[in-house]
N, C-alpha and C positions, 0 to 999 in steps of 0.2 A: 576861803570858807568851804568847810563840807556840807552836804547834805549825804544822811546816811537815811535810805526808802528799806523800812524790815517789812516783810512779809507776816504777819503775827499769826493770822492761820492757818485750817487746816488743808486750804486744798493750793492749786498754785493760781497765780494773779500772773496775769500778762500783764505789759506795761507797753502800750501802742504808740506816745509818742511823750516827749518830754518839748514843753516849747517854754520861751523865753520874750517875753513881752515890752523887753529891753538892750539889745542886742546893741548897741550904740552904745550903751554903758558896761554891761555884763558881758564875761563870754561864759559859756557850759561846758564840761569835759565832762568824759565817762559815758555810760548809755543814755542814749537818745534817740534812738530808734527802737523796735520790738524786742522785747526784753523777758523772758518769765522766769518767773522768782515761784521758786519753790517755797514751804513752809519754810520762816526761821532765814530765807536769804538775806542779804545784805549788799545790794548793789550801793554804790557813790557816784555821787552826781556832784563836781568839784561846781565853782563859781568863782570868777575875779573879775576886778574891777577893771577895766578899760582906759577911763576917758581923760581928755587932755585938757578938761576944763573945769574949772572950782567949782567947788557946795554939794547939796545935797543931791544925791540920785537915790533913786527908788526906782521898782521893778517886782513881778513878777515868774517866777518859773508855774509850769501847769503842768502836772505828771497826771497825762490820762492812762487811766488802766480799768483790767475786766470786774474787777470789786465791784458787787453787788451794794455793798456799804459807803463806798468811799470812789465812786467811776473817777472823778475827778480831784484833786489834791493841791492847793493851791498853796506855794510857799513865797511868802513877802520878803525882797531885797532892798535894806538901805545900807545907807551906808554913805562918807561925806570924804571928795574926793579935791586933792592939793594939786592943783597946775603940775600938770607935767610928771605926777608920777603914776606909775602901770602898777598895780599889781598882781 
């Protein structure tokens, strides 16, 4: 899965840190540290699933940034995972 973070305005948005509330199940690619996004940018924040054990998982990602509007950005992960396979 993607997460694709736009910038929609007009000045630039840092992005301080990106965290994952489920690391056991999820991993995170792409920026995850200090990041600034210019207007109109498009950074990707990938997401797969991990775990070696059936059902449901849920989780997490939290993209803090300098956004007057939006400092914090919560995106919810499920997703329902088969013995034994990664993806």
């Amino acid at each position: 899965m993607t997460i694709t973070v736009r910038n929609t305005g007009t000045m630039d948005v840092t992005i301080s840190s990106v965290t994952n509330s489920n690391t056991t199940d999820f991993d995170l690619s792409g920026p995850t540290g200090v990041t600034r996004l210019a207007p109109s940018a498009e950074p990707v924040v990938d997401r797969g699933l991990r775990s070696r054990t059936r059902g449901a998982k849920t989780g997490n990602i939290t993209i803090n940034n300098s956004s007057n509007n939006a400092p914090a950005i919560a995106v919810a992960l499920t997703c329902t995972s088969i013995e034994g396979c990664w993806w």
